[in-house]
Backbone bond lengths (Angstrom), bond angles and torsions (degrees), N, CA, C in turn:
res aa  C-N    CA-C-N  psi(-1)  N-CA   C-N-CA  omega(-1)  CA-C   N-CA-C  phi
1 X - - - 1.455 - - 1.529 111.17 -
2 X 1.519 110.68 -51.40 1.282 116.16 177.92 1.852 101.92 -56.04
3 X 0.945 114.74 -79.06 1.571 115.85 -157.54 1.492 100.81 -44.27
4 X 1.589 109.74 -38.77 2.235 94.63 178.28 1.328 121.07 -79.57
5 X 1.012 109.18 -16.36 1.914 104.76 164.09 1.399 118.09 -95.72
6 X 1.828 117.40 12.27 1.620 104.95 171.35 1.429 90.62 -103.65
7 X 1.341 128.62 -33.37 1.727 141.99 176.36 1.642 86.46 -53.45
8 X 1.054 123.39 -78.28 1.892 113.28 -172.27 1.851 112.15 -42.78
9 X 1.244 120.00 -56.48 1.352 106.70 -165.71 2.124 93.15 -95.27
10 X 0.797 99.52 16.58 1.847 92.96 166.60 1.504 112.51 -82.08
11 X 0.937 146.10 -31.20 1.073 145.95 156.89 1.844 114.83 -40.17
12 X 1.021 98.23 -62.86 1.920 102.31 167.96 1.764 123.57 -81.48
13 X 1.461 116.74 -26.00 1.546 105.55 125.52 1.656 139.15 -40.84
14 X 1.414 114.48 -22.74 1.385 105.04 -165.19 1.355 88.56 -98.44
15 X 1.502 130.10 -31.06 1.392 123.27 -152.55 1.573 103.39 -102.64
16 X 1.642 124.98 2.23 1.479 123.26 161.25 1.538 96.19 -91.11
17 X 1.505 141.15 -14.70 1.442 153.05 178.96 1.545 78.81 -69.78
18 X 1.377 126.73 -98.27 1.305 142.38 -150.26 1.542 101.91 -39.69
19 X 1.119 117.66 -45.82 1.432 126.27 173.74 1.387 118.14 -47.65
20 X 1.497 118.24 -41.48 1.408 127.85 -164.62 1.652 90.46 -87.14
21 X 1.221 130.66 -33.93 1.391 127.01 -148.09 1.510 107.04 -105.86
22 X 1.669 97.73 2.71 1.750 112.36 -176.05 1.895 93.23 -89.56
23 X 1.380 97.30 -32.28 1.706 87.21 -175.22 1.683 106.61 -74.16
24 X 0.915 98.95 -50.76 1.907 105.26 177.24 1.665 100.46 -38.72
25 X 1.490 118.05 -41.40 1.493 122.47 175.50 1.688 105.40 -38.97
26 X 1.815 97.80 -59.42 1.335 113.71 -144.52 1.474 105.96 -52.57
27 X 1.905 101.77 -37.60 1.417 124.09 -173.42 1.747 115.17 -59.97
28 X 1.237 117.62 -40.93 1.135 123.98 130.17 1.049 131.87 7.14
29 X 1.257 89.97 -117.89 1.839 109.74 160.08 1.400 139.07 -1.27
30 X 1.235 95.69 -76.20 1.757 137.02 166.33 1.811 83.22 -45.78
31 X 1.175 87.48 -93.64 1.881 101.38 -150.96 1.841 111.29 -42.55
32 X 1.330 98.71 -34.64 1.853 101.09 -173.03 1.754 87.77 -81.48
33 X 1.000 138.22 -23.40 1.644 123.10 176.99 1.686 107.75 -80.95
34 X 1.125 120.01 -24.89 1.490 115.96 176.40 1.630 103.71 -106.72
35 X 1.157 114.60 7.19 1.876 100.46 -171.57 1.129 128.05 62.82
36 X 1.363 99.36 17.25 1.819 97.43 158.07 1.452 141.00 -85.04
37 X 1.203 127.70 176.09 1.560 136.94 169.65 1.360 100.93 -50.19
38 X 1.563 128.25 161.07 1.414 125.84 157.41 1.063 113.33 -95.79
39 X 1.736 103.56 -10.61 1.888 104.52 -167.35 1.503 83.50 -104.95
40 X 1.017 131.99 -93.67 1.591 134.24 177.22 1.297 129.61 -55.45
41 X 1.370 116.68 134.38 1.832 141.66 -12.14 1.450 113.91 -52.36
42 X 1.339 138.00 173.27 1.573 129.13 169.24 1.759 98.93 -76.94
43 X 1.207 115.52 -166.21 1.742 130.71 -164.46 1.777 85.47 -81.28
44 X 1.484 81.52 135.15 1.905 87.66 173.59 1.592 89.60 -170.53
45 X 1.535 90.61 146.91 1.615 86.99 164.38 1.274 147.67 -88.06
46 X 1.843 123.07 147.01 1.044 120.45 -162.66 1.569 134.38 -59.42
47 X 1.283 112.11 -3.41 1.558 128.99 -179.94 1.398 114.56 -84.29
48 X 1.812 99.80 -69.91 1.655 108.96 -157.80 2.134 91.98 -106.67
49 X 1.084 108.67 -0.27 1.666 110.84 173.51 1.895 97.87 68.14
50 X 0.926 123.09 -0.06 1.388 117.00 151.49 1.394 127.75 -19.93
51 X 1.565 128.01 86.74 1.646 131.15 168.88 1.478 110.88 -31.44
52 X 1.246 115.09 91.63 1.953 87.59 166.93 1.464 132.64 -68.21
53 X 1.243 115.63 143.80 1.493 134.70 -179.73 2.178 98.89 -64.30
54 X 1.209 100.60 151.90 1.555 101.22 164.26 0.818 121.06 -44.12
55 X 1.492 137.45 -58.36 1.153 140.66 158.44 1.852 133.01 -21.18
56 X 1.371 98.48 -45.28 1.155 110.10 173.47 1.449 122.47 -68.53
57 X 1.257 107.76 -10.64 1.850 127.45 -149.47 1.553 94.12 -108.21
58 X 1.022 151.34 -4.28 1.683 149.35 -155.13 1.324 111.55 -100.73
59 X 1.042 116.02 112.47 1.430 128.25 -146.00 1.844 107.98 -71.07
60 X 1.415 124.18 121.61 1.644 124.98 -150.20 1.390 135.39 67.38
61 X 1.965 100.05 -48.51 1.340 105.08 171.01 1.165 129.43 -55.65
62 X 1.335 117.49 -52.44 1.521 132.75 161.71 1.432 126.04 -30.72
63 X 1.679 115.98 -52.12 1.066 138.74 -162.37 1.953 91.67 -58.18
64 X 1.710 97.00 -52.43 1.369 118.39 -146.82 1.906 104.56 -72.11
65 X 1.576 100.16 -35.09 1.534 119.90 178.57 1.354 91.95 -65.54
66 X 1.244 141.93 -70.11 1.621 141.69 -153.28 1.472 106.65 -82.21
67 X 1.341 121.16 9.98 1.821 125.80 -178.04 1.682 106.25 49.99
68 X 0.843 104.97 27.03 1.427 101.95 167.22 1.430 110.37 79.91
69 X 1.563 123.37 45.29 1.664 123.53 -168.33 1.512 79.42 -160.11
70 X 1.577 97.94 161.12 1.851 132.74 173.46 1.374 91.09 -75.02
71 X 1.410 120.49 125.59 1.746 111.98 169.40 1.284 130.13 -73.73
72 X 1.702 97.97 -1.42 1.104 114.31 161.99 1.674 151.32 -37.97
73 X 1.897 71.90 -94.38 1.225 101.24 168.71 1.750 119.31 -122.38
74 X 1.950 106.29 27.09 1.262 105.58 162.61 1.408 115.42 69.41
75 X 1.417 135.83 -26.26 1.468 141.99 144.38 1.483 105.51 9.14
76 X 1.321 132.56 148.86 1.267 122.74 113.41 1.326 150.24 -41.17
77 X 1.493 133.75 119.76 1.436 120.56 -173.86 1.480 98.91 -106.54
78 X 1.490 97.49 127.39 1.718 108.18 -168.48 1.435 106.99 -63.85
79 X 1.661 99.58 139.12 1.648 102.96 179.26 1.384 117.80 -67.35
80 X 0.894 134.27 13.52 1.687 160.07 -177.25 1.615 93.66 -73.46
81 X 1.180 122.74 -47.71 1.805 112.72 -171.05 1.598 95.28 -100.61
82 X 1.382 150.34 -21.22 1.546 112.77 -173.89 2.046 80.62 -99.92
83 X 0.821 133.95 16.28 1.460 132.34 156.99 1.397 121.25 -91.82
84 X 1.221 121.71 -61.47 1.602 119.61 151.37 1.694 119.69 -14.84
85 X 1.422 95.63 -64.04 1.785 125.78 -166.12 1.703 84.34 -69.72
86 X 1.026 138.48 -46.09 1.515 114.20 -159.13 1.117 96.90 -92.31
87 X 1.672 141.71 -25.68 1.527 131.77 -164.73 1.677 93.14 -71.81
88 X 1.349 100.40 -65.05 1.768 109.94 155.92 0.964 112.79 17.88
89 X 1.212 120.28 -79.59 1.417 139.94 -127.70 1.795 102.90 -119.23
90 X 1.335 102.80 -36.38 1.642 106.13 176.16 2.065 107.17 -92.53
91 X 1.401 115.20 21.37 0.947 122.03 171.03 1.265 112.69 -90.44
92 X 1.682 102.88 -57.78 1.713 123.29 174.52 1.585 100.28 -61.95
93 X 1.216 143.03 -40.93 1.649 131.62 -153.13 1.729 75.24 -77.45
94 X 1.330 129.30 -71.61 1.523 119.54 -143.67 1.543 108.90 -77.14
95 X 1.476 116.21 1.24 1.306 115.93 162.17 1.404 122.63 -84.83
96 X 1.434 110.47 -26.19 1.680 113.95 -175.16 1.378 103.62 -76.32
97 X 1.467 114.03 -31.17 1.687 134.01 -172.02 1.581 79.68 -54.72
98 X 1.725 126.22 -77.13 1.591 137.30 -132.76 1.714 87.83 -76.80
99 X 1.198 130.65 -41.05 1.381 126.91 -149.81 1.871 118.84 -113.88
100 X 1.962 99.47 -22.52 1.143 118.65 -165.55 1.662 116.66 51.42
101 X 1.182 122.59 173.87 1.528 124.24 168.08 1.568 119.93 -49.37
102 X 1.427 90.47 74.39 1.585 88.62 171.75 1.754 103.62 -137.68
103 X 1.590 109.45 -167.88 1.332 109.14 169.41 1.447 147.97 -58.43
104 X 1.721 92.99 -15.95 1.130 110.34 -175.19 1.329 131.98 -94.62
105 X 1.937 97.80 -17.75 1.237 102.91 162.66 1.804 113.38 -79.36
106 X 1.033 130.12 -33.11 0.971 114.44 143.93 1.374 148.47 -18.58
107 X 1.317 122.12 -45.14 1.725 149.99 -148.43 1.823 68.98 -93.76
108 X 1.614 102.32 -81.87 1.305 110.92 -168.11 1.788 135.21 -27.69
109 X 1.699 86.34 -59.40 1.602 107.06 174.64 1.442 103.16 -50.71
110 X 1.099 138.84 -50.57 1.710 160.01 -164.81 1.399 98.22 -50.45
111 X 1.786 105.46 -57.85 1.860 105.05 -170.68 1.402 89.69 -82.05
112 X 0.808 118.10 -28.78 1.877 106.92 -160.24 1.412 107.41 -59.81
113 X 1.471 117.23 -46.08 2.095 124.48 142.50 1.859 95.53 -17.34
114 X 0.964 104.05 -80.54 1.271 104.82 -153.84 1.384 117.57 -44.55
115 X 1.498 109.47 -42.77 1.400 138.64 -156.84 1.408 88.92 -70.24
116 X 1.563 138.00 -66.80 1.622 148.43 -178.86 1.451 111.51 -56.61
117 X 1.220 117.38 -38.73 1.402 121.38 -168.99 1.716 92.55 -61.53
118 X 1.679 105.95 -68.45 1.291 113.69 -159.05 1.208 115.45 -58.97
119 X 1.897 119.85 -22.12 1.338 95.46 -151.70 1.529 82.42 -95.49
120 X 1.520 134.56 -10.08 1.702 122.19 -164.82 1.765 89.17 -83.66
121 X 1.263 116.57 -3.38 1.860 111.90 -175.40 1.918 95.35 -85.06
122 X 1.666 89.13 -27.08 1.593 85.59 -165.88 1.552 110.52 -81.52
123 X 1.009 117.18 -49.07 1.572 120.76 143.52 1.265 125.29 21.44
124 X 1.643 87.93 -86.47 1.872 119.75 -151.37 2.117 84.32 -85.44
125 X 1.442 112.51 -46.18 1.633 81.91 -166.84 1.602 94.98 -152.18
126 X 0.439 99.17 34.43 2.328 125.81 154.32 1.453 87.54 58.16
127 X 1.507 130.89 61.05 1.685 123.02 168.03 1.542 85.29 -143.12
128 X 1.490 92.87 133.53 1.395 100.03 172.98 1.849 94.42 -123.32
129 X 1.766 82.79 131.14 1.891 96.98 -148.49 1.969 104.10 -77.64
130 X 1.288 97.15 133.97 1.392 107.21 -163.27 2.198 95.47 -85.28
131 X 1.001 130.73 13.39 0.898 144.66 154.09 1.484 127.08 -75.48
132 X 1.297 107.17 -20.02 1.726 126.82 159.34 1.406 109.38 -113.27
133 X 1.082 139.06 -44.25 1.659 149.86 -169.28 1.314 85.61 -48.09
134 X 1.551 126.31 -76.56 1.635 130.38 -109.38 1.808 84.72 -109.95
135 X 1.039 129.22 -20.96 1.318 112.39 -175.29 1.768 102.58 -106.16
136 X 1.379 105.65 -18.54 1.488 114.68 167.44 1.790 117.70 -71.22
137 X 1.255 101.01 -9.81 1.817 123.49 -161.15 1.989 81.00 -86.06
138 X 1.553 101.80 -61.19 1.453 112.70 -146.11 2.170 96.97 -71.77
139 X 1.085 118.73 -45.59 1.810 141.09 154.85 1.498 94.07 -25.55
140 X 1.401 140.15 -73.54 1.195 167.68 -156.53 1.737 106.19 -55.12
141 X 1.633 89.92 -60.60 1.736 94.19 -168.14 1.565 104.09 -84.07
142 X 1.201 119.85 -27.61 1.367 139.99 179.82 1.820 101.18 -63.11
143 X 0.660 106.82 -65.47 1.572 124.11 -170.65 1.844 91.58 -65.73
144 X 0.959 111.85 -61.88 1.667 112.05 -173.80 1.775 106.18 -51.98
145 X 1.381 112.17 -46.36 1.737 109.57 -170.44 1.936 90.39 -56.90
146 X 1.589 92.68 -69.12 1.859 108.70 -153.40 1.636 114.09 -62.54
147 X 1.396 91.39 -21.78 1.515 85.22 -176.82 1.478 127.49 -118.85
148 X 2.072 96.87 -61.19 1.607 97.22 -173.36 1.456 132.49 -88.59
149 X 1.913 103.70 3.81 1.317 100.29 157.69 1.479 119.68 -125.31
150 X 1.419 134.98 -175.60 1.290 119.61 177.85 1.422 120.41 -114.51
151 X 1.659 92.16 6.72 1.657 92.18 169.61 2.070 101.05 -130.72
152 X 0.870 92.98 131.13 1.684 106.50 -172.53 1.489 113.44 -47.85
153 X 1.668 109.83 -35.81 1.362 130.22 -164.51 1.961 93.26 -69.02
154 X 1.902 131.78 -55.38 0.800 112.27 170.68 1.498 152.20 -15.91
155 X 1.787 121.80 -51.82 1.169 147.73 166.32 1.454 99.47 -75.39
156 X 0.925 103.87 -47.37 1.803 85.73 -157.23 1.843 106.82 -77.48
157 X 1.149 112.71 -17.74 1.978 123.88 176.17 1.442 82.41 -62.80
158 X 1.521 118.99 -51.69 1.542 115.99 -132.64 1.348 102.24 -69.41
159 X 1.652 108.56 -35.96 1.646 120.89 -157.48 2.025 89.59 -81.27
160 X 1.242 113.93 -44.95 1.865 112.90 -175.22 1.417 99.39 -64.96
161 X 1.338 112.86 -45.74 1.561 94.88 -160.98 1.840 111.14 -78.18
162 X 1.679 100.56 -25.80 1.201 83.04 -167.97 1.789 106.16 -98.12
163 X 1.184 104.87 10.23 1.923 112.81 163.48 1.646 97.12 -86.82
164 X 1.223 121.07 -46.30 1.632 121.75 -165.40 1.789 85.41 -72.38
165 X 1.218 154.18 -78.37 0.885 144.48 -141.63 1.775 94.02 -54.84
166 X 1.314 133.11 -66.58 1.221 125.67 -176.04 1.955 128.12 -42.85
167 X 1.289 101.09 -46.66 1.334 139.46 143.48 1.885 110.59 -1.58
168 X 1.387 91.67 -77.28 1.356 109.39 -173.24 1.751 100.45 -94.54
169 X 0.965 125.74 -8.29 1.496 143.67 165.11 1.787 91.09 -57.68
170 X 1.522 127.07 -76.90 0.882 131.28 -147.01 1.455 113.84 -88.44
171 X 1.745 113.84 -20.44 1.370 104.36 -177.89 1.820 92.32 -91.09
172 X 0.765 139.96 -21.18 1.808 131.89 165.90 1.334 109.64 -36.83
173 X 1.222 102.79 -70.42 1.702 121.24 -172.04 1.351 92.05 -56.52
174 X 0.950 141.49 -55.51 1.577 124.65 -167.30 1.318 115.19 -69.40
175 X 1.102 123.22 -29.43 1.724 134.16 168.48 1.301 116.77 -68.98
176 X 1.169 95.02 -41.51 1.601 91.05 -173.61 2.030 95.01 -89.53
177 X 1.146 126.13 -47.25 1.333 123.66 -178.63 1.248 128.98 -53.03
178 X 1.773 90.69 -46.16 1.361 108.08 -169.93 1.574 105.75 66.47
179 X 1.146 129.19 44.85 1.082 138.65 172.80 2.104 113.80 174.45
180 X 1.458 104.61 131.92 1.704 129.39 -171.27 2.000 89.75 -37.08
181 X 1.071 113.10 133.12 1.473 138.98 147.29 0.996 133.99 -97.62
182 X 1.485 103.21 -56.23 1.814 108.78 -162.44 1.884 78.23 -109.41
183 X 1.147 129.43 148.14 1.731 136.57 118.19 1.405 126.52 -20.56
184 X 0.895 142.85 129.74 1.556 142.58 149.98 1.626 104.87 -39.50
185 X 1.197 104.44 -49.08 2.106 104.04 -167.94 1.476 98.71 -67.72
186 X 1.288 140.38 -0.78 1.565 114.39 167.32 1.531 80.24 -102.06
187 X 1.211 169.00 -75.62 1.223 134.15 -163.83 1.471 124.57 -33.79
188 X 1.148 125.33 -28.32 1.712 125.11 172.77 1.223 93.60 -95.78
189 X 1.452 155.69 -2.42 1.336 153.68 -168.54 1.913 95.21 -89.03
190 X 1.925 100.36 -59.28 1.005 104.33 165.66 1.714 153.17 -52.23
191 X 1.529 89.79 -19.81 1.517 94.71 -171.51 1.898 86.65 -81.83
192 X 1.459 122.05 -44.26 1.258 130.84 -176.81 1.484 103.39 -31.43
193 X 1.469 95.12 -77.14 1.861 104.46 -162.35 1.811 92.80 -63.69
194 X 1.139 128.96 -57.15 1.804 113.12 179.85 1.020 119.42 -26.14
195 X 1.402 126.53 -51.11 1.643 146.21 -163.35 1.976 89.57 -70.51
196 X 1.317 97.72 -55.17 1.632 99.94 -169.48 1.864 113.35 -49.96
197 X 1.455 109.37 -69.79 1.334 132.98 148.16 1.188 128.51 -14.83
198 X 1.248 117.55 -80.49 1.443 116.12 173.35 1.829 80.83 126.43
199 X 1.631 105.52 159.13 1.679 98.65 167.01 1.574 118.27 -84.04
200 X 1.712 118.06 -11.86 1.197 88.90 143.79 1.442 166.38 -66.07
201 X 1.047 93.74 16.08 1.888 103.43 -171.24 1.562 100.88 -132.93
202 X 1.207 110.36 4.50 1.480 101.55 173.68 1.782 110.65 -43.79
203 X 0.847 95.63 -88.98 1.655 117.78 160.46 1.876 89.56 5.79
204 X 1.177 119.17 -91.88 1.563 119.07 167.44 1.088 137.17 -21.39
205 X 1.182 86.68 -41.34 2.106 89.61 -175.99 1.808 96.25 -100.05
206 X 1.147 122.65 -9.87 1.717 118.96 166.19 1.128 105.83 -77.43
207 X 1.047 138.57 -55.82 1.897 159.14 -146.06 1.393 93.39 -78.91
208 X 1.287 133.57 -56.35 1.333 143.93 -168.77 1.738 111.30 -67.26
209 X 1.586 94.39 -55.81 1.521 97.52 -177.44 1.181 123.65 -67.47
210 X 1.812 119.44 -20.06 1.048 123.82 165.98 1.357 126.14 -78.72
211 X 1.102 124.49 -37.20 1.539 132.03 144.88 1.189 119.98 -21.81
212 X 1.560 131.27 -66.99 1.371 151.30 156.02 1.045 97.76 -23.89
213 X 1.394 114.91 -69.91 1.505 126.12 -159.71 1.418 126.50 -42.99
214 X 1.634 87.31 -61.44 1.518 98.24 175.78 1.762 121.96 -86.93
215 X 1.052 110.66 18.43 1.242 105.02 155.52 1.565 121.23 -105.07
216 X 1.736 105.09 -22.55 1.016 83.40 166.62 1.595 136.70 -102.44
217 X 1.389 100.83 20.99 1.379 118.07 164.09 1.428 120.67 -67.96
218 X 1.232 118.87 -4.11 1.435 134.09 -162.72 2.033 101.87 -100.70
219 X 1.160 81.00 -19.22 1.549 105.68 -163.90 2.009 85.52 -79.88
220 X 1.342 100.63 -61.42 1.586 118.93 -161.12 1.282 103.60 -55.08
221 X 1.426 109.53 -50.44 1.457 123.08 -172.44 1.640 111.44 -64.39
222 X 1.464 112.31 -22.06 1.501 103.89 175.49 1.321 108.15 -89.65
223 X 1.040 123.87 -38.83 1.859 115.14 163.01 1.515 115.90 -75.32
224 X 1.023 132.75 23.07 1.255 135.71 166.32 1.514 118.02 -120.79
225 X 1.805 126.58 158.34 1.516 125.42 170.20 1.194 111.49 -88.88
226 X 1.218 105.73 -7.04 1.502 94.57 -157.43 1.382 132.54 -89.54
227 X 1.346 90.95 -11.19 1.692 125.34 168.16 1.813 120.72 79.60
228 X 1.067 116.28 -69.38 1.647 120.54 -170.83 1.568 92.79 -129.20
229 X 1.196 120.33 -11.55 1.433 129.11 172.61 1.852 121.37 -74.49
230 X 1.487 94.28 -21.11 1.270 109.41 171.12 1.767 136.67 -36.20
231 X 0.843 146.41 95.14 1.663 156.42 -177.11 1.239 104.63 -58.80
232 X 1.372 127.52 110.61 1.399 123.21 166.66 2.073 90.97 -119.28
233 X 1.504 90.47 151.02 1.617 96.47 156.18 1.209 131.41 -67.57
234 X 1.555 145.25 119.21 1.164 124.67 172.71 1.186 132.35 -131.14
235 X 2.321 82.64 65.21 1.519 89.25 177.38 1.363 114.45 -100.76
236 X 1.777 113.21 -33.34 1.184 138.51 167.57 1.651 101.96 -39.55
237 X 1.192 126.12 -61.69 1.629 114.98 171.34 1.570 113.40 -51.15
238 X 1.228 121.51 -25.19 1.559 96.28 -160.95 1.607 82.16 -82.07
239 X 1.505 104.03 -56.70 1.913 100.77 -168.26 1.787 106.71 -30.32
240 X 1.399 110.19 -52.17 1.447 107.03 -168.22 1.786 113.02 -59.64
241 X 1.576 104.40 -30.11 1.366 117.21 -178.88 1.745 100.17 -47.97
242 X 1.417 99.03 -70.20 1.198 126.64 -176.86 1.777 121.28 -29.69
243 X 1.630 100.62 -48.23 1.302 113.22 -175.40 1.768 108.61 -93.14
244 X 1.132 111.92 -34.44 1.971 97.93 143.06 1.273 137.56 -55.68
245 X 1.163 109.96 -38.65 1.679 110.54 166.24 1.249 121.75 -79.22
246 X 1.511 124.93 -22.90 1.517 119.19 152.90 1.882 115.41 -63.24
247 X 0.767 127.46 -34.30 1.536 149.12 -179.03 1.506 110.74 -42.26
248 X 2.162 87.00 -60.64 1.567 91.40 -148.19 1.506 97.72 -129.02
249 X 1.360 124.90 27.95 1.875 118.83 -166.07 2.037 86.70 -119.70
250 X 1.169 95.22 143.74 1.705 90.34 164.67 1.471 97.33 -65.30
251 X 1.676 95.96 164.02 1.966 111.82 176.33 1.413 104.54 -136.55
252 X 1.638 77.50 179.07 1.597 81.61 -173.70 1.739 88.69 -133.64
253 X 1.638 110.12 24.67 1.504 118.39 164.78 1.367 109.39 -34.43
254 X 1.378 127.57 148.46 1.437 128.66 145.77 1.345 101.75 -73.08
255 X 2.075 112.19 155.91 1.599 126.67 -171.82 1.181 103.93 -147.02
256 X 1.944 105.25 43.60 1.348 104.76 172.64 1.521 100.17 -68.74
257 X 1.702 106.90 146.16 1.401 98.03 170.88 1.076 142.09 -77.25
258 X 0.947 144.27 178.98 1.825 140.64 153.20 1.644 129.00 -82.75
259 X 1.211 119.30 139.77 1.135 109.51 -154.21 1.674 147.39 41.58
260 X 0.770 112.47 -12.07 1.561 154.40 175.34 1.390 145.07 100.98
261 X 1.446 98.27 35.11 1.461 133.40 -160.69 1.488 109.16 -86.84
C-alpha cells in the first residue's frame, strides 16, 4: 500500500524537488558568470545588494508575489530564475514519471544540474564551464560501463563518436574558414552526453539540437546586424537535445529501484 501511493504522488514530490534545486541552479549561474563564491554573500539582489528574506527565495512563487521586481529597489528580476526554476523542476516531474523512484532518476536528475547550469552559463557568455564538463565527462563514462548499460562498448562508442563527430566538426571549419566555429566545450559536452546516451541516439541528440538551434538562430539574427554572421551557443541545444532524447527514445536504462520500491 505504502510503496503505490508514494510511486503515485512521487512524481509531484520530484517536481517541488526540481523546483528547489532550479534555484541552487540560478545561484550557480549568477555567481560562475561574475566569479563569485556559491556560499558567500547569501541571495541578495544584483542592483540595490538587498539580502533576501525567505520569502523572497521560493522558487516561482516569489518571482510571481513581487511582480517580477526587487521590493526593494523595484529592479527587474531577470526571467532567467522563475525559468531556470520551472525547467528545473519539469525535468525531475517527467523523469520520476519515465524512471519512478529509482537510481536512475537520480543518475539523471544529477546531469540534468549540469545540463541547465551549463547551458544558461553558455548563454550569458559562450563558455561552457569545464568545472562541470570534465568531472561530469568522467561520472558519465563511469556510470555508463558499471551501471547504466550492460555492455561497456555502449558508453564508451557514444562518448568517441559523439566527441569525434564534433572533433572533426571543428578542425574542417577551421581549414576551410580559417577561423574557430565549433568551441572545444561541446567536444567535452559531447563525449559527456555520448557516454550518457549510448551511441545509439547520438543521431537524436544532434538532429534535435540542431533543430533547436536553428530556429533559434532566427531569433539571434533579428536582434543582431550582423546577419548570418551571427554567434549563437550551441551547447544549450545539444544539452536540450540530449534531455529530449532521454525523455522520449525507448532505453535500454537499468530500473533497478530505489529503496525497494
Amino acid at each position: 500500500m505504502i510503496p503505490v501511493m508514494f510511486n503515485t504522488i512521487f512524481p509531484y514530490f520530484s517536481f517541488v524537488l526540481g523546483l528547489c534545486l532550479g534555484s541552487f541552479y540560478n545561484v550557480c549561474i549568477y555567481r560562475y558568470i561574475n566569479n563569485m563564491s556559491i556560499i558567500y554573500p547569501k541571495s541578495h539582489c544584483p542592483n540595490c545588494k538587498h539580502e533576501l528574506s525567505w520569502w523572497e527565495n521560493i522558487p516561482l512563487i516569489s518571482f510571481l508575489l513581487l511582480k517580477g521586481r526587487c521590493r526593494v529597489c523595484k529592479n527587474p528580476i531577470s526571467i532567467r530564475y522563475p525559468l531556470v526554476e520551472l525547467i528545473s523542476g519539469l525535468w525531475s516531474f517527467f523523469l520520476a514519471i519515465k524512471f519512478g523512484p529509482s537510481l536512475m532518476w537520480i543518475i539523471f536528475l544529477f546531469f540534468g544540474g549540469i545540463f541547465i547550469i551549463s547551458s544558461f552559463i553558455d548563454l550569458e557568455i559562450f563558455i561552457l564551464p569545464d568545472i562541470l564538463i570534465l568531472p561530469g565527462s568522467l561520472i558519465a563514462i563511469l556510470l555508463g560501463i558499471f551501471y547504466i548499460y550492460s555492455d561497456w562498448k555502449i558508453p564508451v562508442l557514444g562518448a568517441l563518436i559523439g566527441s569525434g563527430i564534433f572533433w572533426i566538426i571543428q578542425v574542417s571549419y577551421k581549414l576551410i574558414r580559417k577561423t574557430e566555429g565549433l568551441g572545444t566545450g561541446d567536444i567535452k559536452l559531447m563525449f559527456m552526453i555520448g557516454a550518457l546516451v549510448g551511441y545509439y541516439k547520438i543521431v537524436s541528440v544532434i538532429f534535435i539540437g540542431s533543430i533547436t538551434a536553428l530556429i533559434a538562430s532566427l531569433y539571434y539574427m533579428k536582434k543582431s546586424s550582423q546577419g548570418l554572421k551571427t554567434m549563437i551557443p550551441f551547447g544549450p541545444f545539444l544539452c536540450l537535445g540530449a534531455m529530449i532524447t532521454i525523455l522520449l527514445t525507448n532505453s535500454r536504462f537499468s530500473s533497478m529501484p530505489l529503496l525497494g520500491f
